[in-house]
N, C-alpha and C positions, 0 to 999 in steps of 0.2 A: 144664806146658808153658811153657818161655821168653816173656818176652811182647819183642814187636817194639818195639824203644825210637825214635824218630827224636832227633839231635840234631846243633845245628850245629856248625860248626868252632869256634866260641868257647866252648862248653858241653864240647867232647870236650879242648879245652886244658886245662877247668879241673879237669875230671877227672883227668887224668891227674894234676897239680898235685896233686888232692886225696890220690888214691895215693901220691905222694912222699912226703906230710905224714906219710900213716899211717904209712908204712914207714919212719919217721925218719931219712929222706934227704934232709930240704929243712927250713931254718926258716919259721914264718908270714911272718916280716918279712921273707924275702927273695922268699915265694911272694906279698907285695903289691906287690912292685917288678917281677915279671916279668908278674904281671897288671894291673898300672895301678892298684890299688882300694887302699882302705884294709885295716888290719892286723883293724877291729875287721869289715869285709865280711867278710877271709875266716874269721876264727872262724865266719861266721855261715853260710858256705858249707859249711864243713866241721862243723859241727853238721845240717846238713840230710845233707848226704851221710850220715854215720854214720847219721842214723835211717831216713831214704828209699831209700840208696842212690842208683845212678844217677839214678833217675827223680828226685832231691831237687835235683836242678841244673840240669834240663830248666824251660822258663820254663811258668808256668800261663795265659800269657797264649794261648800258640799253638794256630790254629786257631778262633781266636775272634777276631770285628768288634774296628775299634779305637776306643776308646772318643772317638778325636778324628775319626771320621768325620763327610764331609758330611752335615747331615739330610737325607730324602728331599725335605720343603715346600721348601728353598733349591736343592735341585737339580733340581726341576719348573719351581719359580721361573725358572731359570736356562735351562733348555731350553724353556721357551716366547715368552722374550725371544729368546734367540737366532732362534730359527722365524720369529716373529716380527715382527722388525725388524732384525736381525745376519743372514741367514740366509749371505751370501756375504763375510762379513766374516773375517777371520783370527782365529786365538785371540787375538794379541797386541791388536789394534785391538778385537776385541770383549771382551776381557776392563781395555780401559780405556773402555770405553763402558760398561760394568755396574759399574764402579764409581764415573765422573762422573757417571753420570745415574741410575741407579738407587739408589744407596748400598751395592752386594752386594760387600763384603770379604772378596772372592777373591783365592788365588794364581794368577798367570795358567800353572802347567802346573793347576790342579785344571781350568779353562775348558777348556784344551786337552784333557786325559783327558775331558771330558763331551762335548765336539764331536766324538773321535773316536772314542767307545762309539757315538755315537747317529746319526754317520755322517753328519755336518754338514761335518765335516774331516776329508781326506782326507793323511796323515803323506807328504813328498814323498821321494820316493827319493833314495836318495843317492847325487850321480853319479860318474862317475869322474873323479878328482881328476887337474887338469890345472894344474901348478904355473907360478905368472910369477913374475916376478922381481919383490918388493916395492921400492918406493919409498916414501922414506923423507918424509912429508907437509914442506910448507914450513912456515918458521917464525914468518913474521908474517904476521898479517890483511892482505887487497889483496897480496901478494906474487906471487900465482898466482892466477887464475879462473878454472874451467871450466864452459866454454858450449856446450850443445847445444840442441836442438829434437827435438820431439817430439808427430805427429801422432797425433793416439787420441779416441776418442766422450769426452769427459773430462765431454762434457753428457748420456751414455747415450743414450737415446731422445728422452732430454726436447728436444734442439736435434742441430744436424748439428755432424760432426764439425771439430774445429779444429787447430791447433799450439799446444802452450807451450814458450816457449823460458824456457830456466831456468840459471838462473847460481850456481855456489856454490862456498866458499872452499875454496881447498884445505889451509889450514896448519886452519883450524876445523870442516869441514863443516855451516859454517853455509850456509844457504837466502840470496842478496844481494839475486835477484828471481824473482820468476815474472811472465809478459807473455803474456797468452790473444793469440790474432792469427791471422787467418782463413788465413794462409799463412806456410810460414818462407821469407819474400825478403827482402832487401837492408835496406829499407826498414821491417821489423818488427824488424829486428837493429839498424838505428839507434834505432828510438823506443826500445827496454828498455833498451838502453845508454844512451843521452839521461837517462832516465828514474835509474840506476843511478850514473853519473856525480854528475847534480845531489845523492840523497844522500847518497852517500859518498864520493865524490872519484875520483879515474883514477886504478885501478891498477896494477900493472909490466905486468902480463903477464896476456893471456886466451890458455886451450888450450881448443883447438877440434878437430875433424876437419877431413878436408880435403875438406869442402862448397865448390862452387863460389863461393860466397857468400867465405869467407874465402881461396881459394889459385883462382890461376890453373892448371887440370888439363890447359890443353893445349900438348904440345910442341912447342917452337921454333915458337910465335906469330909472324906477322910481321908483324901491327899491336899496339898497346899499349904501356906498361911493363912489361908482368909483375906486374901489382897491381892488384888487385880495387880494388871501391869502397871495401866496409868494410876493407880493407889500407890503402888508401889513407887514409881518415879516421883510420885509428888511429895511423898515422905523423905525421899531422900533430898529434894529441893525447900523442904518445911512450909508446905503449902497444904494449908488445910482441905479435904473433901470433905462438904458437906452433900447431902442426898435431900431431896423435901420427897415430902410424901404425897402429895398433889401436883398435878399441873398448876393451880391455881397461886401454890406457896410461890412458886419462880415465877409468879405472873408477870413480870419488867419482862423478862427476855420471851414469853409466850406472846405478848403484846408486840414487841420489836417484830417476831420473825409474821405476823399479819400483815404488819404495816413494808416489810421486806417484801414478802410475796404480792403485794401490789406496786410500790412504788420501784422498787427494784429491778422487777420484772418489765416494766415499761421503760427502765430509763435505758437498760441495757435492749431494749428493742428501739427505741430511740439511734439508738448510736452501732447498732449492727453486731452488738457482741454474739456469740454464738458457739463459744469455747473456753471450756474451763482457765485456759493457758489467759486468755486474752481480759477474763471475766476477774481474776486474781488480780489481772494489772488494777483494771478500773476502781477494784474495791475500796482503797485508798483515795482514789476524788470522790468518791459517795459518802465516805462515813463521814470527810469532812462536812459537806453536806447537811448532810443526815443531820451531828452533833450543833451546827452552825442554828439549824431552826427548832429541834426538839429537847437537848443537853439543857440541863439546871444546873445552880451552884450550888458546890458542897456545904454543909453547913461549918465545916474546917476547911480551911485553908492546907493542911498538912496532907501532905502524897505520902501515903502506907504501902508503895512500893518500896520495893528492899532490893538491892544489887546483888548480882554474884558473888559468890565468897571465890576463893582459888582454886579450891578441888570442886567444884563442882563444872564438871565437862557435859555440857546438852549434849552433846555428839554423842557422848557415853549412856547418860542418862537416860535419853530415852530409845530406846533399845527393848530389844524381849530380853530378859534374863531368869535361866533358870542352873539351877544349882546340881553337879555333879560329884560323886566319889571317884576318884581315882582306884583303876584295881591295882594288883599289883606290877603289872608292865606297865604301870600309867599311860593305860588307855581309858577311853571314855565314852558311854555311844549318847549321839542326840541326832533324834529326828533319821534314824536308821541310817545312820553313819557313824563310823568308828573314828576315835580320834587319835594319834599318837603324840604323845608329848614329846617335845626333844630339849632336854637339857642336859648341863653338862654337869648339875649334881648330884650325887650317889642314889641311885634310881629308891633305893630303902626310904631317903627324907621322904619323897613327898607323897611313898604308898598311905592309900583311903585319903588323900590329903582333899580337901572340898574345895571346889575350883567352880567361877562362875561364866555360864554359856551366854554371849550375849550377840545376837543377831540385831542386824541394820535391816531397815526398811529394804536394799537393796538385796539381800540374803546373806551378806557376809557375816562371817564369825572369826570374834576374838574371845577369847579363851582368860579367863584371868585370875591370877594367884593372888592374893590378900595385896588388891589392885594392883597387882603389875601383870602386864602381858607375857601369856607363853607361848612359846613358838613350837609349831606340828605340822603332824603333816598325814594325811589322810590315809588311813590301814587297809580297811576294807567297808566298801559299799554293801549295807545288808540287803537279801533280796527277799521279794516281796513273800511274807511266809502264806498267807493265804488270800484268796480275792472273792469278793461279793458278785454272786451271779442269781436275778432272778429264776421263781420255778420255771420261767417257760423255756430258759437256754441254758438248763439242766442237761439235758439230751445233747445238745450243738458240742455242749464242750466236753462229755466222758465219751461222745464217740466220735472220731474225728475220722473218716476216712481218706484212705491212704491217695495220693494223686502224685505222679511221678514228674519231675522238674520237667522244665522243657531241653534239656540238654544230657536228658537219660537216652542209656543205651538203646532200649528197647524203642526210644519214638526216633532216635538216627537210623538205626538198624528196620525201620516198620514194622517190629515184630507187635510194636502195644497197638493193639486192634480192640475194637467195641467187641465183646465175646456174643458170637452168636446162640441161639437156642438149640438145646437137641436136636428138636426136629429139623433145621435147615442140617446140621453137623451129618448126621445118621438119618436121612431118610429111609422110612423104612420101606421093605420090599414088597409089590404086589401080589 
């Protein structure tokens, strides 16, 4: 009886090959050019065939472990680490965690095959592919930044949840800052900038979404300029805002804060973080990190940061600033407080004169005259002209009844008694 031979497509090529040779239709030297090998393989090929037959070009190895398999000890090893300490960690982040800290030189698909034999990682489907239009990355450092925020438990359990707003190059996809901050406002988009600026200089252009915070969203306004705060400060630092109209357009920095929300979140679990204050320190050994394994190079050379010029004070800058007339006592109200100017020239110069109001993150106010500071002093506190009361404590607040202190005459004296009814007062007569 025939025996069932199995053999692959490159074992049935060489056969055939081998056939040609016998039947003096092909030389060896041409049947080593059509099979890649040497002259002296296929003598050796064809010495097997002749005595084996087919079955002599079939490999001996098939059907049998490879002898470069992983041991069992290194892949227990490996699945009780992962259980362990990795258990929600990715192959890629867990298979360089097993080899910085454990010393286990792995390939990271071998982690991968042992996370999803053992059902630790779950392979994600592959969605239906929805093509954009590539753009093509800028070409020097600070030429483009893109800035979002992003609220997520980044402290797990450990603390309540916060915003990171995160900033990263477009021509490098290097990491420029990360800024923990208990809210993304106005005001926490100054300090990372502040913070961003001082090391590395103002760059052309930050893209952003079009959060209130950078674009004014509502139509035909009819107080304002048309420009936010932080609009406002970037123009006067000549830094461009750009707005995309997609999540998808700033996809570098939508892409960043994924890989954030995973590898970030574990590393500060790792090391105990569990506080904005302590979370801010770390950010600086991570982005090195971070930029050390995922950062490219620019296709220039040139850094499109720009230095401070002289009049440009951050401290100043970013600031709330809005714009006031003086009346004629050069006074001024903001935020229902009156301001009084005190100077010592003829009170006439500077009536309607337009002065600007600029609050610190901390609530202080400096006052300023075609940039110099005036000096004041507070006139009168405005009080509150009316207050917002639901219909249900309508009633509670237009009738308020009368309740006498505790140090009124009538409860010293025990005159204020609970008033009794007629009937106990005047019982009447049988």
């Amino acid at each position: 009886m025939d025996k069932l031979q199995t053999m692959s497509k490159k074992e049935v090529t060489r056969m055939e090959v081998m056939q040609r040779i016998e039947a003096k239709r092909l030389k060896q030297k041409k049947a080593a050019e059509m099979l890649r090998v040497s002259e002296r393989h296929i003598r050796r090929l064809l010495r097997a065939y002749r005595q084996l037959g087919t079955e002599g070009l079939v490999s001996k190895r098939r059907g049998k472990p490879s002898n470069n398999q992983l041991k069992t000890r290194v892949k227990r090893q490996v699945i009780d680490l992962v259980y362990g300490q990795y258990p929600d960690f990715g192959p890629t982040l867990a298979h360089e965690k097993l080899t910085e800290k454990h010393g286990l030189e792995l390939s990271r698909e071998t982690v991968r095959k042992l996370m999803i034999t053992e059902g630790i990682w779950k392979p994600k489907k592959v969605k239906k592919l929805v093509v954009h239009q590539m753009r093509e990355r800028r070409a020097c450092l600070g030429e483009l930044v893109q800035i979002d925020g992003s609220p997520h438990a980044w402290f797990e359990e450990r603390g309540e949840k916060c915003n990171l707003l995160v900033f990263i190059d477009d021509a490098t996809g290097r990491l420029m800052e990360l800024y923990f901050t208990p809210g993304e406002t106005t005001f926490s988009y100054f300090a990372a900038t502040e913070q961003y600026i001082s090391r590395y200089g103002k760059p052309v252009a930050f893209y952003s979404d079009k959060n209130s915070i950078f674009k004014v969203n509502i139509k035909n306004a009819l107080t304002g300029n048309g420009m936010t705060q932080f609009g406002r400060a970037m123009k006067e630092l000549e830094i461009e805002i750009i707005c995309a109209n997609t999540p998808q357009a700033k996809g570098r920095v939508e892409r960043a804060i994924q890989v954030l929300q995973d590898r970030l979140v574990k590393e500060m679990r790792l090391r105990g973080i569990s506080s904005i204050e302590t979370a801010n320190e770390y950010a600086a050994e991570f982005i090195v990190d971070y930029n050390a394994r995922f950062a490219v190079q620019p296709r220039s050379s040139h850094d499109a940061h720009r230095s401070l010029v002289t009049n440009e004070d951050l401290e100043r800058v970013f600031t709330f600033q809005e714009h006031r007339n003086l009346s004629k006592n050069l006074t001024l109200q903001y935020k229902n407080v009156v301001y009084q100017i005190q100077t010592s020239r003829p009170s006439y110069a500077m009536r309607k004169a337009s002065v600007t109001v600029c609050e610190n993150n901390q609530g202080k106010i400096e006052i300023l005259y075609k940039g110099k500071q005036l000096e004041y002093t507070i006139y009168q506190k405005q009080q509150r002209q009316s207050e917002v009361v639901s219909s249900k404590d309508i009633d509670s607040k237009l009738k308020k009844p009368y309740k006498p202190s505790k140090d009124h005459s009538w409860r010293r004296n025990g005159q204020f008694k609970r008033r009794k009814p007629n009937s106990e007062v005047n019982p009447s007569s049988d």
